[in-house]
MIKOL-711154 format. One record per residue (C-alpha): x, y, z. Coordinates in pm, whole numbers. Layout:
<sites>
     xx     yy     zz
      X      Y      Z
...
</sites>
This chain:
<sites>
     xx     yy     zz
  11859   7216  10677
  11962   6829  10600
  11695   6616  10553
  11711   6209  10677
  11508   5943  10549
  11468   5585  10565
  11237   5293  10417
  11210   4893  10520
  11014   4691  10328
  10869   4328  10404
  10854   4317   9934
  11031   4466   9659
  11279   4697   9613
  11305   5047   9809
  11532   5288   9622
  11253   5453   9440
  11070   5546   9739
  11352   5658   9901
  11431   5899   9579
  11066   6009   9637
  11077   6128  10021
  11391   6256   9904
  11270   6533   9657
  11019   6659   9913
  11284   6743  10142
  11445   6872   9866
  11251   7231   9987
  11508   7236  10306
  11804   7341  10132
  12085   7101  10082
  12438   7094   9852
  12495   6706   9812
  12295   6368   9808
  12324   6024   9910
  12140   5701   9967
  12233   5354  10128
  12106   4987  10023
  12120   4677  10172
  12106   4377   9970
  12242   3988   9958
  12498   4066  10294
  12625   4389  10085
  12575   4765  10191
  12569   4952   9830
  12647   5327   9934
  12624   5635   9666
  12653   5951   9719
  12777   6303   9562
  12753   6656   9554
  12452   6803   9355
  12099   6801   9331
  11933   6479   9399
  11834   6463   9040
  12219   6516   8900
  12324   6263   9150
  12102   5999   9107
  12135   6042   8699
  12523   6072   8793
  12564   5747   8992
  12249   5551   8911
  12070   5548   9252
  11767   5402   9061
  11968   5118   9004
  12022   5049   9352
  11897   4740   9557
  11747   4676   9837
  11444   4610  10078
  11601   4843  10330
  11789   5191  10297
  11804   5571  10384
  11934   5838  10266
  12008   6221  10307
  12063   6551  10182
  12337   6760  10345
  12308   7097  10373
  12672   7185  10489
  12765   7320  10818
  13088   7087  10861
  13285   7034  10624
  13278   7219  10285
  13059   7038   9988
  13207   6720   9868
  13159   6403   9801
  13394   6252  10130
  13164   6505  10341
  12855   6375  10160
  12568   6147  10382
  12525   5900  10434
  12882   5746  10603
  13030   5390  10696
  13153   5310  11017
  13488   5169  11033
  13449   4818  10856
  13176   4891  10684
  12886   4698  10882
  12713   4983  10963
  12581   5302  10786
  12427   5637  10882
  12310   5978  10818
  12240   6277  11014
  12052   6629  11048
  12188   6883  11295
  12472   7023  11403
  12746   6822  11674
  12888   7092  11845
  13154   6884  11993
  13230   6743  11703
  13640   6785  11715
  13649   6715  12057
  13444   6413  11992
  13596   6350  11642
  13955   6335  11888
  13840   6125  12074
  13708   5826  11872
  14054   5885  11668
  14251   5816  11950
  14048   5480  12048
  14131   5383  11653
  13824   5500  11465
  13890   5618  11098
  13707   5895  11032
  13749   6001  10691
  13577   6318  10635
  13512   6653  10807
  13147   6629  10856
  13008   6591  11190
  12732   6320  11045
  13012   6036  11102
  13082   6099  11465
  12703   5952  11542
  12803   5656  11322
  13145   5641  11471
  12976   5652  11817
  12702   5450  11781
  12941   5166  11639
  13197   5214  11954
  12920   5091  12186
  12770   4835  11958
  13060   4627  11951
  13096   4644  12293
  12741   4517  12365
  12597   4390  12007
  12266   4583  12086
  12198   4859  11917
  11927   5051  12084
  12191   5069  12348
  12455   5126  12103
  12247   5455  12020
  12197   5506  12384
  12557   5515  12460
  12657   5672  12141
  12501   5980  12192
  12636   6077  12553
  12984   6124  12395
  12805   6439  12134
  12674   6753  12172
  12441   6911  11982
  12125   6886  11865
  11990   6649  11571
  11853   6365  11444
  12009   6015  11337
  11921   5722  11104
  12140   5380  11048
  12139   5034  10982
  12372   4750  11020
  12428   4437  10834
  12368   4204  11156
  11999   4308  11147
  11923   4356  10773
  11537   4416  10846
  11585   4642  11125
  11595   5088  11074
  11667   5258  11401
  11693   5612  11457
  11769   5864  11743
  11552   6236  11767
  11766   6448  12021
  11688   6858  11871
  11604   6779  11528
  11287   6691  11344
  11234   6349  11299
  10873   6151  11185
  10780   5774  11189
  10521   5715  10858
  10326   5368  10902
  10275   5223  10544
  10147   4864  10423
  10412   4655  10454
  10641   4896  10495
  10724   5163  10739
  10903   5496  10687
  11144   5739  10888
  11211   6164  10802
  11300   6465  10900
  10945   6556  10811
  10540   6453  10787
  10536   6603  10432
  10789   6385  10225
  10636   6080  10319
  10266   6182  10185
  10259   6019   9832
  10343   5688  10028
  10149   5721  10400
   9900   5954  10595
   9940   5760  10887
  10225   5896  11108
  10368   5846  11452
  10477   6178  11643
  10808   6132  11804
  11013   6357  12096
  11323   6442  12199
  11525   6147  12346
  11388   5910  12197
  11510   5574  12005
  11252   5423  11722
  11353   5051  11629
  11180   4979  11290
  11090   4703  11060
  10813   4642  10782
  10547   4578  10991
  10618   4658  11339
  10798   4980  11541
  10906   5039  11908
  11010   5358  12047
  11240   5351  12364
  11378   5598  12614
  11729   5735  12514
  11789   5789  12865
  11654   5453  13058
  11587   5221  12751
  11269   5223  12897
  10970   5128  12588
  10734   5379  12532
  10394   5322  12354
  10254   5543  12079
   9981   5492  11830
   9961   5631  11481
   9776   5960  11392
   9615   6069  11049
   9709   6393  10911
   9462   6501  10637
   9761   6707  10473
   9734   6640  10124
  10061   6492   9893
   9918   6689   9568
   9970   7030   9749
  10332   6948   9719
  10313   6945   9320
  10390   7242   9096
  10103   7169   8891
  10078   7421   8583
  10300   7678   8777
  10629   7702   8665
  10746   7781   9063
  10639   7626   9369
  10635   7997   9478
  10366   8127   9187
  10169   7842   9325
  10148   7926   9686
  10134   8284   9642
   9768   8168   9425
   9692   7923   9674
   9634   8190   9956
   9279   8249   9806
   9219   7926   9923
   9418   7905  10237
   9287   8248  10390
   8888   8084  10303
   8946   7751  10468
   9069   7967  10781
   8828   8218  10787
   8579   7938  10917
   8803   7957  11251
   8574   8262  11413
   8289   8042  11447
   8544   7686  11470
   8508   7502  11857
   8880   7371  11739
   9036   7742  11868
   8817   7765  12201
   9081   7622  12387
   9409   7846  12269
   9148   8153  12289
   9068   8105  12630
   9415   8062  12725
   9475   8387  12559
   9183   8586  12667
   9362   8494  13096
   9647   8657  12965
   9781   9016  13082
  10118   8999  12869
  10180   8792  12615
  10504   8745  12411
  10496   8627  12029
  10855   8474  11911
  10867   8356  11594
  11173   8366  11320
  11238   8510  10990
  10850   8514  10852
  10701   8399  11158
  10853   8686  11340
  10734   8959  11096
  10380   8775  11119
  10422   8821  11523
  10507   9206  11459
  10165   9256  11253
   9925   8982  11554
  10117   9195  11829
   9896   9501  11702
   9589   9329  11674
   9610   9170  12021
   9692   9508  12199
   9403   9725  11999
   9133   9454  11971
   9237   9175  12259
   9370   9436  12514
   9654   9224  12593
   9956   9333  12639
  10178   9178  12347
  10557   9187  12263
  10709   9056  11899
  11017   8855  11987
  11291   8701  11763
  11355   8354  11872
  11691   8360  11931
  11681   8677  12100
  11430   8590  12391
  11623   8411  12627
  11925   8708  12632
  11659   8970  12675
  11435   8863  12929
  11627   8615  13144
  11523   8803  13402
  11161   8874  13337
  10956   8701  13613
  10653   8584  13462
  10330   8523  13665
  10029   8306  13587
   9914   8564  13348
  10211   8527  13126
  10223   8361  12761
  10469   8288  12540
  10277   8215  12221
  10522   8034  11961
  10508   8060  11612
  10643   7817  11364
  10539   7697  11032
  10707   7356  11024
  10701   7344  11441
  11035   7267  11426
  11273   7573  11432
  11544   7517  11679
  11598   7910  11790
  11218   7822  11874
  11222   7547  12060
  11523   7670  12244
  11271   7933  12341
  11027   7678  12485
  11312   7523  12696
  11417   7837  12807
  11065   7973  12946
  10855   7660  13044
  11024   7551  13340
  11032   7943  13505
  10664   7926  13489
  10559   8059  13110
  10262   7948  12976
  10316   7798  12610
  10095   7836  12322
  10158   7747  11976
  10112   7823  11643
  10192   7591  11365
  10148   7438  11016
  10256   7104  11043
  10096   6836  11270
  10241   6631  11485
  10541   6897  11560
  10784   6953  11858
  10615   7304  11910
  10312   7147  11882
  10319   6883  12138
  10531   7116  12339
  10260   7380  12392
   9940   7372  12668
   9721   7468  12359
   9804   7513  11952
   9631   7639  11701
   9647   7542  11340
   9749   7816  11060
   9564   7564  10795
   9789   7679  10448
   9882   7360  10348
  10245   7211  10226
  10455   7541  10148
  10747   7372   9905
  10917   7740   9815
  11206   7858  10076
  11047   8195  10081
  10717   8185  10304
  10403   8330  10146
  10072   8158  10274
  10193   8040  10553
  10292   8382  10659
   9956   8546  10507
   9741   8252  10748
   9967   8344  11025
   9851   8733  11005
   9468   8575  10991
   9490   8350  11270
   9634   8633  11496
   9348   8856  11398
   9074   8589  11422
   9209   8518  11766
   9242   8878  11876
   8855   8910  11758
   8761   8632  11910
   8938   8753  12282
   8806   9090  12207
   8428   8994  12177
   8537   8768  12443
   8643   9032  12675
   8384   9292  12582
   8637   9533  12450
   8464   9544  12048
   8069   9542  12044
   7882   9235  11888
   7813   9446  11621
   8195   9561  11572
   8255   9194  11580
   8000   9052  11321
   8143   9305  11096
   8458   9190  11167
   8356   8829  11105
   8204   8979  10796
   8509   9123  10667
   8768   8815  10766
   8482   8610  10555
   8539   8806  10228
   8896   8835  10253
   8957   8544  10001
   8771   8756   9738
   8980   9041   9846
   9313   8796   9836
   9224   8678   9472
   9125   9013   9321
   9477   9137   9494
   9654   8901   9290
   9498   8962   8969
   9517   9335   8983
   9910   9323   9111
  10067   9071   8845
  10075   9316   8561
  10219   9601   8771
  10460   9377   8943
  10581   9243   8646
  10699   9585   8514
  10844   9719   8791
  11041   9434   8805
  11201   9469   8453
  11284   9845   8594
  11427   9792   8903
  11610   9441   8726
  11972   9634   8847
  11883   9775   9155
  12087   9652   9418
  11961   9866   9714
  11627   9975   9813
  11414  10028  10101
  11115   9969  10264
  10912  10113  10496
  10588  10058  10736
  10377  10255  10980
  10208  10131  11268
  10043   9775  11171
  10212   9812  10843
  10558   9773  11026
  10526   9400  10984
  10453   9400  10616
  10703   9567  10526
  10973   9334  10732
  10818   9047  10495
  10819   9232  10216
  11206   9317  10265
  11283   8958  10356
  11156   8788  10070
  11301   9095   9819
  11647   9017   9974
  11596   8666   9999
  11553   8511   9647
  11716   8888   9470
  12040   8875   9687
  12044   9272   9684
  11995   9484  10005
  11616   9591  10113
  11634   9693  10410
  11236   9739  10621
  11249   9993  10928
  10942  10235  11093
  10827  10476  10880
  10923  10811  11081
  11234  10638  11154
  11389  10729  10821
  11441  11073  10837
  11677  10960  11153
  11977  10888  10931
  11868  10676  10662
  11748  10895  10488
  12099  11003  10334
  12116  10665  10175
  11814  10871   9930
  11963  11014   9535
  11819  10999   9220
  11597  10695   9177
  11661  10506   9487
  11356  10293   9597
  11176  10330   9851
  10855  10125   9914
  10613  10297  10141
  10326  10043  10238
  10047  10247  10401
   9749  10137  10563
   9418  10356  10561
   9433  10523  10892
   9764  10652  10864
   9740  10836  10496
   9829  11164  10671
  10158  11085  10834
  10287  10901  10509
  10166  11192  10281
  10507  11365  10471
  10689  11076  10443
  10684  11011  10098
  10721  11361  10051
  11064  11335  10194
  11203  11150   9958
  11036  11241   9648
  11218  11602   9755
  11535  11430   9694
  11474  11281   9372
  11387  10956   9503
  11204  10719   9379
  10902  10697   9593
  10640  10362   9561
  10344  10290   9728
  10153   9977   9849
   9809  10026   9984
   9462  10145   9915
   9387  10447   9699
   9450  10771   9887
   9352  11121   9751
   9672  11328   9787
   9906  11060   9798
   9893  10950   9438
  10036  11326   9332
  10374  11246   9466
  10395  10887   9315
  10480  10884   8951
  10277  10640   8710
  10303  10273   8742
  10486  10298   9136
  10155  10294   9324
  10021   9942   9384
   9663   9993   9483
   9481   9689   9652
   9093   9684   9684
   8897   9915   9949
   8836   9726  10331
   8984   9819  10625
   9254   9924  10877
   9260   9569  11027
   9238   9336  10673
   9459   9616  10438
   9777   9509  10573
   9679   9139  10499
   9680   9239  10140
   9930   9449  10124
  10171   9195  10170
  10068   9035   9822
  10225   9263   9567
  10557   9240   9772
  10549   8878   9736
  10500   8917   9392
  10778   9210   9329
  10998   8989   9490
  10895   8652   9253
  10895   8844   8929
  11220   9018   9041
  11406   8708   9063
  11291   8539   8771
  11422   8866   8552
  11721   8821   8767
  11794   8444   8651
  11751   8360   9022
  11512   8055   9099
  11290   8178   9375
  11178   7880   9476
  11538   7751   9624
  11776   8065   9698
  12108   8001   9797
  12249   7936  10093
  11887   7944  10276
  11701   7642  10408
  11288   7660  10440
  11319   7440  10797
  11608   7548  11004
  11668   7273  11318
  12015   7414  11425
  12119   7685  11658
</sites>
């Protein structure tokens, strides 16, 4: 989605750290670039369609000037890519600029409107109706907090808004109403964005902010108000120990080669969660639960299909997957009681369809858990308890350790409930810690052993536009991701269903050579011995993901059968979800594709 920025400065000149936050958004997805200076009673605004590196080399925006500016990156929903639709945008005289993320649902409604009161509005994009607004009410009163305040109740939608204007050349102020916004606390400086990441190589020190709410900023001091009252609200700062050089490719040519390494690490750090006082409280809100519903989106989602198993086998709770967007029109009428959760999971904490959800469900009575990456988040300080996933910045669209440490954490809580709730032994569970403990050895020697194979299947299946893959019991899940990132950085068809499902139809789709990935956990060898046998019947082209299994290896030619190390029915689909990320990476790059930013997608999506 678009990403919003901002910097004021009491010294000096801001454009450069404006480019900075800038590039780390650069992860969301976005077709065109901008960035607005004030200096000397001027407002210097650039802005074009590109990459923020073409446009900046383009139109100079390290030339630029100016102890306060913003910017944005526009990721288009209104208005097709150009540079009139570009962000930031004027107001009518030019006093006052502005940029938004979201969408304004009533945008031609509210685009009408302000036309027919004698606004120009000179492009399609629904980014200038919040500076069009904001200005109608600011000339009416000269304030702007209630400029913004008024502004807003003639839009719907849900977003976020930055501007400035020339009668208070120190002064930032910016509006969160749906969309992610952050307030970074600097030195002499102060910082607004769309998210806690981008503003790392310049702060740690970060203010959260909610819905309906107005920040006022300067250099050295902030206030946030009430959108609805004007009413001030006080907030300290918060340190996030998230680190600024996890955001750096380093030696990898791909952010995605990087974090797909990095989940030896990530998986170790979380491991140390079993014995961790930090989960006690989300694990005793868990372990009162009878039913509990996991919604999550795109990554998140297939994560919740994979925790869904371990909380009904080892927590004994009751537990439904749930697409975000889908939870609301599917159980509307579900009356939850005091046993009820809805745990909500979310790598950035931000995802709209998500926080819809939470809307939705809290005031009927749901209890609301979370399950995040990124402190300081809506889902976050939405939820009665939240756990951590611990994987670091993810830069690449496609998730990989974020979604691996979202498979852990469900399994290290469902342990945790288990022992809890006397359904696994204590010695069941120290094995289990046991396992979860060496999993990072596991994770590494997965890696290692699956380049080379990857790699060459890639070159093979380099024209393949089709393909499928399939999953069995807790290997369902895994092979959802592993579909999702093949489609999403390959643009072909892969297309993940339930194993036994596939003779039911889609299996005519099957002629010679047609792929289909089978991943296959230990326990269920026997039922995907018959599967595989299915296809390889009809000249497909039959390829395997899981530990070595006697049997199964005769009807998988050479090369097609990526075996990961020996451990167990709970930790094998962990790993199996490694060599798909890596088909998927090594695919695109033989493809010409960058994997790291597909097209069309966005990694944090804040619109319905």
């Amino acid at each position: 989605m678009c990403g919003i920025f901002g910097v004021v400065a009491k010294e000096g000149n801001v454009a450069e750290k404006l480019l900075t936050i800038g590039k780390r958004l650069a992860y969301r997805g976005y077709d065109s670039a901008g960035l607005a200076l004030y200096n000397d009673g001027n407002i210097d605004l650039r802005k074009g369609v590109g990459t923020i590196e073409s446009v900046t080399e383009n139109l100079k925006l390290k030339e630029m000037v100016g102890k306060i500016g913003l910017g944005q990156l526009r990721w288009s929903t209104f208005g097709r890519p150009s540079k009139i639709n570009a962000q930031p945008h004027f107001d009518c005289d030019g006093d006052m600029v502005g940029a938004h993320n979201g969408n304004i649902v009533s945008f031609h409604r509210t685009k009408e409107q302000l036309e027919n009161e004698g606004h120009t509005i000179r492009s399609l994009n629904d980014g200038e109706i919040c500076v069009h607004a904001t200005e109608k009410h600011y000339d009416k009163t000269k304030d702007m907090i209630k400029g913004l305040m008024e502004g807003v109740k003639e839009m719907e939608g849900a977003f976020a808004f930055i501007c400035f204007h020339k009668d208070h050349p120190d002064t930032l102020y910016a509006i969160k109403m749906g969309s992610s916004l952050v307030l970074g606390i600097g030195e002499g400086e102060n910082y607004i964005a769309s998210d806690l990441p981008s503003i790392l190589p310049l702060t740690n020190k970060f203010v959260p902010l909610n819905d309906g709410e107005i920040i006022e900023v300067t250099a050295t001091s902030y206030k946030i108000y009430n959108a609805e009252d004007g009413s001030e609200i006080h907030r300290k700062p918060r340190i996030t120990d998230l680190s600024a050089e996890e955001a750096v490719k380093g030696s990898y040519d791909y952010f995605l080669t990087k974090e797909i390494h990095e989940q030896v690490d990530a998986t170790e750090k979380l491991a140390f969660g079993l014995e961790s006082d930090v989960l006690d409280e989300i694990v005793n809100k868990l372990s009162e639960a009878n039913v509990a519903f996991l919604v999550g989106c795109g990554s998140s989602f297939n994560a919740c299909n994979v925790g869904s198993y371990y909380l009904n086998n080892l927590a004994g709770i009751i537990a439904f997957p749930v697409i975000g967007g889908r939870f609301f029109e599917e159980y509307k009428n579900y009356q939850p009681d005091d046993k009820t959760v809805l745990l909500c999971v979310s790598q950035s904490g931000e995802t709209k369809d998500i926080i819809n959800t939470i809307n939705f469900a809290k005031p009927k009575g749901y209890h609301i858990l979370g399950m995040v990456n990124v402190p300081g988040s809506t889902v976050e300080r939405l939820s009665e308890a939240y756990a951590y996933i611990g994987a670091g910045i993810e830069r690449s669209v496609p998730a990989t350790k974020t979604y691996t440490n979202q498979v852990l954490l469900f399994l290290i809580l469902a342990a945790r409930i288990g022992y809890k709730r006397g359904r696994i032994t204590k010695e069941e569970y120290e094995q289990l810690k046991a396992e979860i403990h060496n999993l990072s050895a596991l994770v590494k020697q997965t890696i290692e052993e699956s380049i080379p194979k990857a790699k060459k299947l890639a070159k093979e299946l380099v024209k393949t536009n089709a393909m499928s893959l399939l999953g069995y019991g807790i290997t369902h899940g895994v092979a959802m991701e592993g579909a999702l990132k093949i489609r999403e950085i390959n643009y072909i068809s892969a297309e993940a269903m339930y194993s036994s499902e596939f003779k039911h139809g889609p299996l005519s789709i099957v002629e010679n050579g047609y792929p289909v990935i089978y991943v296959v956990a230990p326990n269920d060898k026997y039922y995907v011995i018959s599967h595989v046998s299915e296809v390889e019947c009809r000249d497909g082209r039959p390829i395997v993901v899981g530990e070595h299994i006697d049997g199964l290896d005769k009807h998988v030619k050479e090369g097609d059968y990526f075996e990961i190390p020996k451990s167990s029915q709970l930790i094998s689909p962990i790993l199996a979800a490694i060599p798909l990320q890596l088909l998927a990476l090594y695919m695109s790059i033989e493809r010409g594709i960058d994997p790291d930013y597909p097209r069309n997608l966005s990694k944090t999506l804040t619109v319905d």
